[in-house]
C-alpha positions as CSV (number, residue, x, y, z in Angstrom):
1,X,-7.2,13.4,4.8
2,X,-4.1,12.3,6.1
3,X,-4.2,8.3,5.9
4,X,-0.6,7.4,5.1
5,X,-0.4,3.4,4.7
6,X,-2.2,0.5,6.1
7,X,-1.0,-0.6,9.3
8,X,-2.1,-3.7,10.2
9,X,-4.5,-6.9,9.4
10,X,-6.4,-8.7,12.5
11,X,-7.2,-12.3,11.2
12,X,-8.6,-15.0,12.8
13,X,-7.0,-18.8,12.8
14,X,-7.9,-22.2,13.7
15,X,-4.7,-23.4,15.5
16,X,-2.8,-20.4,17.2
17,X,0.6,-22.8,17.5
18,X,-0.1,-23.8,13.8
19,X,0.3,-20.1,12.7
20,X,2.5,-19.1,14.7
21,X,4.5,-21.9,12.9
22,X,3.4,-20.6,9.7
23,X,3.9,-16.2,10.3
24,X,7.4,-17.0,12.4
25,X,9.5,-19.8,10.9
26,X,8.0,-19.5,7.4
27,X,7.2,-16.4,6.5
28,X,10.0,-14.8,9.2
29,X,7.7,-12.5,10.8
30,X,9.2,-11.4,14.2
31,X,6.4,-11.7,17.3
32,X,6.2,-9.0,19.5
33,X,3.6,-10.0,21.8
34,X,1.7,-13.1,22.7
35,X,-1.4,-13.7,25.1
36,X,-3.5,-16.9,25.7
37,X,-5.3,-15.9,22.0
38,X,-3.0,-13.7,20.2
39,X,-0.2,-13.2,18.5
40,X,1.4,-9.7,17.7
41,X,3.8,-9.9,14.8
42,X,6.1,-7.4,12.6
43,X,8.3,-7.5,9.6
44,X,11.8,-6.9,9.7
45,X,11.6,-3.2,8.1
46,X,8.2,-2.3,10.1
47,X,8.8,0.1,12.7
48,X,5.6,0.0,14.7
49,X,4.7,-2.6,17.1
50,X,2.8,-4.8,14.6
51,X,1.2,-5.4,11.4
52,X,-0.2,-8.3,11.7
53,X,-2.9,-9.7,14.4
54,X,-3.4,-13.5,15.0
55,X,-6.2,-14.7,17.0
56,X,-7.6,-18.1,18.2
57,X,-10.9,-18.7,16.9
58,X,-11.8,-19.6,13.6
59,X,-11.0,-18.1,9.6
60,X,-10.9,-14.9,7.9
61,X,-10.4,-11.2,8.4
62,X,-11.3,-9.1,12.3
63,X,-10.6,-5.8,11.4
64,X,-8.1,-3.8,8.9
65,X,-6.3,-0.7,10.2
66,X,-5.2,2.2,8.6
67,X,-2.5,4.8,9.8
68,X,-3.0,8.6,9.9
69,X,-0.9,11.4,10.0
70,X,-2.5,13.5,12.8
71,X,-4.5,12.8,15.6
72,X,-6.9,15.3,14.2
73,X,-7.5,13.2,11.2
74,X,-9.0,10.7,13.4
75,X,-12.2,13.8,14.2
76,X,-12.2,14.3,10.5
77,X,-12.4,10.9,9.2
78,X,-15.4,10.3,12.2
79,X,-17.4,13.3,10.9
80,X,-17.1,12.9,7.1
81,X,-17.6,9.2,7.4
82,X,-21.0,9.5,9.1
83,X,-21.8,12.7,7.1
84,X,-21.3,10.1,3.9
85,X,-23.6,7.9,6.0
86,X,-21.5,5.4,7.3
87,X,-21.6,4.0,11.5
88,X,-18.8,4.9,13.5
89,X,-17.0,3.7,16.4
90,X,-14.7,5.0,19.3
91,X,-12.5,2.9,20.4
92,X,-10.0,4.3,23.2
93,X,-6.3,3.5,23.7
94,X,-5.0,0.9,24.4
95,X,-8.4,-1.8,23.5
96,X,-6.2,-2.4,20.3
97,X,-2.3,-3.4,22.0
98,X,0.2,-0.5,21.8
99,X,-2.6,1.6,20.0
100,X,-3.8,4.7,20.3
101,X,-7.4,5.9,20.2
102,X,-9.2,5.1,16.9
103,X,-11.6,5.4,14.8
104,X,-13.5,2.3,13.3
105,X,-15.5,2.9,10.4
106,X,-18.3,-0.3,9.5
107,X,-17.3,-0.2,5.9
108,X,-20.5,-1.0,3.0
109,X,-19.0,-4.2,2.0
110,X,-19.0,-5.9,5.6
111,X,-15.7,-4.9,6.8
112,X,-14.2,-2.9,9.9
113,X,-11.8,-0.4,8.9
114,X,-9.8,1.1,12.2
115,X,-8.0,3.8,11.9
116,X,-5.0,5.9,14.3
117,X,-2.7,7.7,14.8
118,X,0.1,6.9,17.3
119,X,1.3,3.2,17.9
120,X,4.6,2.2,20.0
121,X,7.6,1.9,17.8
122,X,9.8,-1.2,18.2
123,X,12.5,0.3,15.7
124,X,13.3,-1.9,12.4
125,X,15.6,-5.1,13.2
126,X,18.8,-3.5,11.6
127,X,18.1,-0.2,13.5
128,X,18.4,3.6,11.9
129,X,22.4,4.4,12.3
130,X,24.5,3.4,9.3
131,X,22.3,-0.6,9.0
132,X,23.0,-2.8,7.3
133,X,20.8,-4.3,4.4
134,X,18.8,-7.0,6.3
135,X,18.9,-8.8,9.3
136,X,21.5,-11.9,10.0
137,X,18.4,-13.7,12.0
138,X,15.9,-13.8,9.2
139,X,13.9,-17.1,9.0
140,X,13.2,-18.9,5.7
141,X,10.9,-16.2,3.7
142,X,11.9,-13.4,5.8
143,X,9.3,-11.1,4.4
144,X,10.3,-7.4,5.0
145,X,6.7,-6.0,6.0
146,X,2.7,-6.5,5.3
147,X,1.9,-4.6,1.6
148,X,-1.6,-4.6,1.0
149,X,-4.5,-6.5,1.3
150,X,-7.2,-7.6,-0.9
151,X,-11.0,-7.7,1.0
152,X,-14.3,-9.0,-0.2
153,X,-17.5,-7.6,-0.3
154,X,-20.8,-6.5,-2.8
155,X,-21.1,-3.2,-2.8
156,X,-17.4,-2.3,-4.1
157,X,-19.1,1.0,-5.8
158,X,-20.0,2.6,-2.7
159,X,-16.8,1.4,-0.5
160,X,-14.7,2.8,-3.5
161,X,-16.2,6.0,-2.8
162,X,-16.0,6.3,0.6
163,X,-12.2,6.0,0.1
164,X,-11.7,8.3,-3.0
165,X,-14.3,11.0,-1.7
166,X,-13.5,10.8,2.3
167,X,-10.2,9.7,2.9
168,X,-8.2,10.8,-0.3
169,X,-7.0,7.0,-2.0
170,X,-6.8,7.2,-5.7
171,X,-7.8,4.5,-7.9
172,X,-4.4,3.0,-9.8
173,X,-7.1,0.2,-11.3
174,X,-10.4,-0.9,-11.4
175,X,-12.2,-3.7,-13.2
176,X,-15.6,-3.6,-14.6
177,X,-17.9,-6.6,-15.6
178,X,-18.1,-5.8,-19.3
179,X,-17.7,-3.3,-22.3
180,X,-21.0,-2.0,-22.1
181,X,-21.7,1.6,-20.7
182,X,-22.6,1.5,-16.8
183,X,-21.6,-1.9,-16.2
184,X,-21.0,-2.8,-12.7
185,X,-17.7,-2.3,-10.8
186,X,-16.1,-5.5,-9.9
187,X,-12.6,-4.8,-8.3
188,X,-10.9,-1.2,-7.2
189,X,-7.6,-1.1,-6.1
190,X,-6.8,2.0,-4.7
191,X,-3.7,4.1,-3.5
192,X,-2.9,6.8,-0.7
193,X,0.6,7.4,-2.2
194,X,3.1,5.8,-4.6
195,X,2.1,2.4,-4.7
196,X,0.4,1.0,-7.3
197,X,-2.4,-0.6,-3.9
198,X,-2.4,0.1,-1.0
199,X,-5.6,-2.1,-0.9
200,X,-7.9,-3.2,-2.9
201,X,-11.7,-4.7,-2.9
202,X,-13.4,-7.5,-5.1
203,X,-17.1,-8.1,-5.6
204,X,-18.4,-11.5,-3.9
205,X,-20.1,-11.6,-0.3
206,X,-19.9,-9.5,2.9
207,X,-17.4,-9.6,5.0
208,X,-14.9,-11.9,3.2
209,X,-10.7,-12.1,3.0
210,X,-9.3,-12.5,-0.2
211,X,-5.6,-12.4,1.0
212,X,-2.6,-10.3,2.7
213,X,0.2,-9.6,0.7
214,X,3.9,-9.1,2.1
215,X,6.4,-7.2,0.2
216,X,9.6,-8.8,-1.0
217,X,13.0,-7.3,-2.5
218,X,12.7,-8.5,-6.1
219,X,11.2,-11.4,-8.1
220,X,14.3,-13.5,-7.5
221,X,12.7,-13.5,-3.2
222,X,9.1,-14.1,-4.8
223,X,11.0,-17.0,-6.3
224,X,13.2,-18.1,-3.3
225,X,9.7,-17.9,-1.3
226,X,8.2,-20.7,-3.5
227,X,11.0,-22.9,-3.4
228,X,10.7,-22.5,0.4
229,X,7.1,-22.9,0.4
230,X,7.7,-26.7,-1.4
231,X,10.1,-27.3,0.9
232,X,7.3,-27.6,3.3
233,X,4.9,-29.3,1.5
234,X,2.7,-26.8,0.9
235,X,0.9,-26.4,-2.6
236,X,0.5,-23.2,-4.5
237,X,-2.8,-21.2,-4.8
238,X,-0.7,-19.7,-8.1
239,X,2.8,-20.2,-8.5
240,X,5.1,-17.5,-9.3
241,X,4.0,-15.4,-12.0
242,X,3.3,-11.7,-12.9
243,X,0.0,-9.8,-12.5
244,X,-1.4,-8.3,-15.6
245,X,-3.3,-5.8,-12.9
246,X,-0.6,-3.7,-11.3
247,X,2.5,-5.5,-13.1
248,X,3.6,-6.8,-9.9
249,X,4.9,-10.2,-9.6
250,X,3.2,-12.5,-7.3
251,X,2.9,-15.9,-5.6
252,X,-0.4,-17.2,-3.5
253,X,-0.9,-19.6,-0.7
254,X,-2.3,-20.8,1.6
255,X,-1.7,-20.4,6.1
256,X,-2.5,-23.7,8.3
257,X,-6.3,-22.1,8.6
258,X,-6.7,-21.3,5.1
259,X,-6.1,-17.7,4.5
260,X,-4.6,-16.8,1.7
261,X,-1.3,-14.6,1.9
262,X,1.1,-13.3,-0.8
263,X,4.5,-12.5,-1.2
264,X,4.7,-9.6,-4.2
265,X,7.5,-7.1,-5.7
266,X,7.4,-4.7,-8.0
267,X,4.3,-2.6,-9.4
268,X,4.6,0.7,-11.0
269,X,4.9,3.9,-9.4
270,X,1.4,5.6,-8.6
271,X,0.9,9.3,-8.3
272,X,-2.6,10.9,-8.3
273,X,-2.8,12.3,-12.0
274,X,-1.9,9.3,-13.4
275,X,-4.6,7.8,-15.3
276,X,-6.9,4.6,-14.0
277,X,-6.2,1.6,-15.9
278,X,-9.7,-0.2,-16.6
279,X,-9.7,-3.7,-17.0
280,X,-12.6,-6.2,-18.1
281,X,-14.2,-9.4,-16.7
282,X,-13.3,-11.2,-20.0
283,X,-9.7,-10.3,-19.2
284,X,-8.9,-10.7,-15.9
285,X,-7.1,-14.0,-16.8
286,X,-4.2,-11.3,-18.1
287,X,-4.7,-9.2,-15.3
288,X,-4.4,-12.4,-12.7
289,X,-1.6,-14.5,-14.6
290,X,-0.1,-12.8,-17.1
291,X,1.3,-15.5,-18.9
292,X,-0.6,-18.4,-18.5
293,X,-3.6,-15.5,-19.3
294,X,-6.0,-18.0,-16.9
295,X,-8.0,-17.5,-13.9
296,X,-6.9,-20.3,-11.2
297,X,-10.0,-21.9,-10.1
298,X,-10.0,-20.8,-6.5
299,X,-9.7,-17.1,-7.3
300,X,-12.9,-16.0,-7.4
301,X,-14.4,-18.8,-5.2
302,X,-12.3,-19.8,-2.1
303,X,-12.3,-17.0,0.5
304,X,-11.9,-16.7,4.2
């Protein structure tokens, strides 16, 4: 199956001005389009019309999309998805802005996963002959592009499946609850190429956003970011640290509406016949914080 990378996350906010704020002047996202109840935004290095999706109307996550090679993927992934028993959408180009036609799959853990194959390109902000390194225009964070994405949901078993078995992700990690054999799967965090997640999925209840993440260059940005984030008062969901889980080094907060985004760099490489690390439940303080070795106390219990 030929999903390449996800492409985009459709969140709903409480104050569209607020996040606009938040995406444009803090984080530097660059916003492509804007209606009455949305906002279409990119990152500097994203080449398609948008990765993010803001819209008027409450908290937490719409939809996730996924991008696929071929057009023809779009028949396969519809087929295999309801042969492995899932419900299926069509939606035609054009519903979703500057989107083709796609696919939306009604995932086991209470997501929408859409998924397509052509979107208008806006061209990175440095462009493609001889660039230079970044942008001279960047705002504050100035967060390259949209990473991965952590969603929440019960049944992580079956929703780990459906993207190993029908769409070709690998899992780079995966936390169980205890030692014991057959004990339930907590957390997967899955690849579709070299990085260690492309997304990943946590046990809790139906339907729920754990956070966005957007790439920076190195753990100096991750760094700069925080300073930034201070500088306009807001307060740390974990301040800059490294994950034990993936070894990539992270800071959480907090939008205007209360969804939780990232900035992250580094991670190991993935490939496919690399072995899954497993973690436990009685570690995941390591695996969250590496150095403090604790498990903030709105991890597991504040989601969107």
């Amino acid at each position: 199956m030929g999903v390449m990378r996800m492409g985009f996350c459709h969140v709903k906010v409480m104050d569209l001005a607020e996040a606009r704020d938040h995406y444009v002047n803090v984080l530097g996202l660059y916003p492509t389009l804007e209606t009455d109840d949305k906002i279409y935004l990119k990152g500097w290095d994203e080449w398609d019309h948008h990765s993010v999706v803001l819209e008027q109307g409450g908290v937490g996550v719409v939809s996730h999309g996924y991008k696929v090679r071929h057009e023809s993927d779009l028949e396969d992934i519809e087929h295999n998805a309801s042969a492995f028993g899932l419900s299926t959408q069509r939606i035609s180009a054009g519903e979703h802005v500057e989107l083709g036609d796609m696919v939306r799959v009604h995932l086991p853990n209470g997501h929408d996963a859409d998924f397509y194959a052509t979107a208008t390109q806006l061209g990175v902000e440095v462009g493609v002959h001889n660039p230079d390194s970044f942008p001279t225009d960047l705002r504050n964070i100035g967060a390259p592009l949209l990473d991965h994405a952590l969603f929440v949901g019960d049944d992580v078993e079956t929703t780990e499946r459906f993207f190993t078995e029908v769409l070709g992700f690998y899992a780079s990690e995966r936390m169980i609850a205890s030692h014991e054999d057959g004990a339930p799967l907590m957390a997967t965090w899955l690849s579709t190429g070299n990085k260690s997640h492309d997304v990943a999925f946590l046990k809790g209840p139906d339907g729920k956003f754990h956070h966005m993440s957007f790439a920076l260059k190195d753990w100096a940005k991750v760094t700069d970011a925080a300073d930034i984030l201070v500088h306009r008062g807001y307060d740390m969901d974990l301040a800059p640290t490294r994950h034990g889980i993936t070894r990539g080094e992270t800071t959480y907060f907090f939008d205007p509406s209360g969804n939780r985004n990232e900035t992250f760099c580094g991670g190991y490489l993935m490939y496919p016949d690399r072995p899954t690390i497993t973690w436990t439940m009685d570690e995941l303080g390591k695996g969250l914080d590496y150095y403090k070795r604790e498990v903030s106390g709105t991890f597991l219990s504040v989601f969107s």
